[in-house]
C-alpha positions as CSV (number, residue, x, y, z in Angstrom):
1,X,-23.5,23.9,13.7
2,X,-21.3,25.5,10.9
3,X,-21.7,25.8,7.4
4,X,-18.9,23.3,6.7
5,X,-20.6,20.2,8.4
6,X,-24.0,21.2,6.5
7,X,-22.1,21.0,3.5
8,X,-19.9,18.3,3.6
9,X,-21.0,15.1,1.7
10,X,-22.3,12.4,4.0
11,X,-18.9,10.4,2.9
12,X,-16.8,13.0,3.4
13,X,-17.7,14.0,7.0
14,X,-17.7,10.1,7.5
15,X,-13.9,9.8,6.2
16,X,-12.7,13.2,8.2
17,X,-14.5,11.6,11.7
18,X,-12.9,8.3,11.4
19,X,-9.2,9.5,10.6
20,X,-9.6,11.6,13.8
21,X,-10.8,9.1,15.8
22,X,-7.9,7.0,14.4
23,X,-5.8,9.4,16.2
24,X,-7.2,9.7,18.8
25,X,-7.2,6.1,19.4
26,X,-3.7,5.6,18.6
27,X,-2.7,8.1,21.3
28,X,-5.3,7.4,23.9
29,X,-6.4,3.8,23.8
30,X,-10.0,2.4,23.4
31,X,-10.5,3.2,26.8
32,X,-9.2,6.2,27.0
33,X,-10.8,8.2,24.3
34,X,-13.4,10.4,24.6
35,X,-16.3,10.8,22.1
36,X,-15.8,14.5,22.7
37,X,-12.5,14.9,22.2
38,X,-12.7,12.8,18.8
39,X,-15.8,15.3,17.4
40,X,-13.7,18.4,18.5
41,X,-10.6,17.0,16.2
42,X,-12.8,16.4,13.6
43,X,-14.2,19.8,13.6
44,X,-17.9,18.5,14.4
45,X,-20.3,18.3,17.0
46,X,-21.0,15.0,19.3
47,X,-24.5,14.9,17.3
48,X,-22.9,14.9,13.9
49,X,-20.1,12.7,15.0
50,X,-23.4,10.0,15.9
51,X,-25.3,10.7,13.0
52,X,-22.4,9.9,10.3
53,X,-20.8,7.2,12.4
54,X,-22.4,6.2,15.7
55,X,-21.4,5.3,19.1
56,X,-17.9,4.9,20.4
57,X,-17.3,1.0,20.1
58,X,-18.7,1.8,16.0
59,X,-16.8,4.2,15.8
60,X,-13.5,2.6,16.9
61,X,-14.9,-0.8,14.5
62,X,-15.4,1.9,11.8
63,X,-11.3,2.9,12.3
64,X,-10.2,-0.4,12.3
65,X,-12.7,-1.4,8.9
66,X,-10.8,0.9,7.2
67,X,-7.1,0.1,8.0
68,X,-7.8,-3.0,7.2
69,X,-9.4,-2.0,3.9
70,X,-6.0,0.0,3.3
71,X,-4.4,-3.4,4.2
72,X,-6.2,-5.6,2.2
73,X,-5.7,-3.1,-0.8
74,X,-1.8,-3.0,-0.5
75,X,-1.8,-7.2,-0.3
76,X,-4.1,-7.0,-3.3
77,X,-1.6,-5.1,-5.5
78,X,1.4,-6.7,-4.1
79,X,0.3,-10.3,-5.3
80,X,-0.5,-9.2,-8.8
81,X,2.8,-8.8,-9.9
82,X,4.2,-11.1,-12.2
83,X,7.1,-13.9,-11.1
84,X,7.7,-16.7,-8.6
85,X,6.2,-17.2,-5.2
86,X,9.3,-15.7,-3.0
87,X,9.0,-12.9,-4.7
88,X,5.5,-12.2,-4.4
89,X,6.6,-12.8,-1.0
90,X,8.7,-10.3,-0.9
91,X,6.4,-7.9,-2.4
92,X,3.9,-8.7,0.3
93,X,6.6,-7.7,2.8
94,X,7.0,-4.5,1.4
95,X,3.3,-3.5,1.3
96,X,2.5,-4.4,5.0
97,X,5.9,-2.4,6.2
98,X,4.6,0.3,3.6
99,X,1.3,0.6,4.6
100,X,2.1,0.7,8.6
101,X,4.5,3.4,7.9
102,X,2.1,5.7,5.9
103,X,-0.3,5.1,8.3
104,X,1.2,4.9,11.6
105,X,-1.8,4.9,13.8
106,X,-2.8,1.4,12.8
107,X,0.2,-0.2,14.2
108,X,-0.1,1.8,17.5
109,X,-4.0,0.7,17.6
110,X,-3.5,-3.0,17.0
111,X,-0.4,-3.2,19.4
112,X,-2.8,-2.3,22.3
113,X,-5.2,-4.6,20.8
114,X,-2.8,-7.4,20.7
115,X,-1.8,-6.6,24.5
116,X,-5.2,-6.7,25.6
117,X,-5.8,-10.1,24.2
118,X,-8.6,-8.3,21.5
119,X,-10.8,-7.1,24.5
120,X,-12.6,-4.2,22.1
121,X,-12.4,-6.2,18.3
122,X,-15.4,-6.6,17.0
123,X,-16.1,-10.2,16.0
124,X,-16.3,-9.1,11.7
125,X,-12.6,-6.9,12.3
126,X,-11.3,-10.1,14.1
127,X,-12.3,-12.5,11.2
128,X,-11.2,-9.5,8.8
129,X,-7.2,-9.7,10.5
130,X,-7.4,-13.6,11.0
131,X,-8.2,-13.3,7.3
132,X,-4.8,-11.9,6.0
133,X,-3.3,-15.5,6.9
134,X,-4.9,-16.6,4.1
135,X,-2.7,-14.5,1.8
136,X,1.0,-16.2,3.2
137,X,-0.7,-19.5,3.5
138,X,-1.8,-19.7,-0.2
139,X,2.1,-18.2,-1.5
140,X,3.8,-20.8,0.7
141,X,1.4,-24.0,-0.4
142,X,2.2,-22.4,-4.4
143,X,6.0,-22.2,-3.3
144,X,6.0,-25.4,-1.6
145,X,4.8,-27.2,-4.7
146,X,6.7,-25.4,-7.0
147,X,9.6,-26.5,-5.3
148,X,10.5,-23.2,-4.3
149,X,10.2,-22.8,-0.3
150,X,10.5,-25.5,2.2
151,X,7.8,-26.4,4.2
152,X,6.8,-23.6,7.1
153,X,3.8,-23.5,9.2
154,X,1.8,-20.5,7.7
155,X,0.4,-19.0,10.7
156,X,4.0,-18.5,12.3
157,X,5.4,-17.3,9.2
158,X,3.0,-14.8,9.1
159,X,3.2,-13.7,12.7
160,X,7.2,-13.2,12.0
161,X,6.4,-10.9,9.2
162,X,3.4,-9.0,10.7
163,X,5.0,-8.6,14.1
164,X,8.4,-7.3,12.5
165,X,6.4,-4.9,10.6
166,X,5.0,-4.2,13.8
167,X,7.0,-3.8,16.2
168,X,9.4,-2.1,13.5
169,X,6.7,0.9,13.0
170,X,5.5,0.9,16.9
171,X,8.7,1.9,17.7
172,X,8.7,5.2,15.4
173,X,8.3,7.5,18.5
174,X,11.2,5.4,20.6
175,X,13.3,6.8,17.7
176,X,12.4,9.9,17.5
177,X,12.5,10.2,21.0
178,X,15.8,8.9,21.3
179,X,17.2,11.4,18.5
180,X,15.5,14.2,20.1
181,X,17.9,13.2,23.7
182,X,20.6,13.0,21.7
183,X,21.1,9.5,22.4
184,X,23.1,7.2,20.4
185,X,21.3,4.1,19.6
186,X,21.6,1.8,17.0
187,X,17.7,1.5,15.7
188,X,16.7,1.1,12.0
189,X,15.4,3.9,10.0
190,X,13.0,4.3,6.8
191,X,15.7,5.4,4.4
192,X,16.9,1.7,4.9
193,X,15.2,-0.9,2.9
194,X,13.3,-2.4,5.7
195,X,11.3,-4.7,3.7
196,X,14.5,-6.1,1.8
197,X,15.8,-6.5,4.8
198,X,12.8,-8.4,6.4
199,X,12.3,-10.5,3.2
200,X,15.8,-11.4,3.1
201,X,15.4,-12.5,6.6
202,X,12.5,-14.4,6.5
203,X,12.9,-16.0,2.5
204,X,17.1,-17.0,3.7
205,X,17.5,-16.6,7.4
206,X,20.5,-15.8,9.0
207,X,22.7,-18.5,8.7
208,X,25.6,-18.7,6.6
209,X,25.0,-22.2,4.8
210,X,22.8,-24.6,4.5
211,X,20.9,-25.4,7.6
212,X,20.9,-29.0,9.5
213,X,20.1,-31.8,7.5
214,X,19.7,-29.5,4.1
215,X,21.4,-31.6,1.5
216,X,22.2,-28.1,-1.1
């Protein structure tokens, strides 16, 4: 064992062994990551790795605890700036598409994880995401009665936004992939402004004028 994980604070090694598993996750899938090659990212041995964190399945729980601390941070500053429903709305927007793009391995995990029907989510990570739909829900009902947005169901809504943010950051390596070929394809990058883009999209739609039966 080296001096460095005999010194490290408890929290510390903790943090580094859970961003390496992150990736290695992201890469590999639940099923395909090995304990062993997680500990030999993270610069420690398999005994360390179980002593700060625990066994693979905590370990993976421990990854996805702390995206979705990152997340729940982000939402949290987002709806405590001042002004109107939409655009707290549009502020929310921003911080999901912000937060999957500075860390892109949380996208990539919860992709799998949606694909596989949530085979490895622990229950508390499950209740933690089904959570989030809280935050849309409550700025459509103050919108709604504010006269400000029409009437949406809440759980779609926030499937459109989370699944555009998504999909948008899942498909970083398709783009990268694509300008490394040389081929020309018409995919968005970050230097647009994704999340005006999104919130325009999802606070006005596409449609030129009023929609059906809209009397303004």
């Amino acid at each position: 064992m080296g001096r460095a994980e005999t010194d490290a604070p408890p929290s510390q090694s903790r943090e580094h062994i859970v961003d390496a598993a992150s990736a290695i996750f992201a890469d590999k899938g639940f099923a395909g990551a090995r304990v062993d090659e997680i500990a030999r990212r993270a610069g420690v041995n398999k005994a360390m790795l179980y002593y700060h964190v625990g066994d693979k399945q905590t370990l993976y729980t421990a990854v996805l605890t702390s995206n979705f601390e990152r997340v729940e941070a982000a939402l949290a500053a987002a709806l405590a700036i001042e002004g109107p429903a939409s655009a707290r709305l549009q502020a929310v927007i921003g911080a999901i598409i912000g937060i999957l793009h500075t860390f892109p391995d949380h996208p990539r995990i919860m992709l799998r994880e949606i694909a596989s029907g949530g085979a490895n989510l622990a229950p508390e990570v499950l209740r933690r995401m089904l959570g989030l739909l809280e935050t849309v829900a409550r700025l459509l009902a103050e919108g709604r009665e504010a006269g400000e947005l029409r009437d949406t169901d809440p759980a779609l809504t926030h499937i459109a936004i989370v699944g555009a943010a998504l999909f948008f950051a899942g498909i970083r390596p398709l783009r990268e992939r694509a300008l490394d070929l040389g081929i020309a394809i018409d995919l968005p990058t970050t230097d647009m402004d994704i999340a005006g883009l999104f919130g325009d999209l999802i606070l006005h739609g596409v449609a030129a004028g009023p929609r059906n039966g809209d009397t303004t």
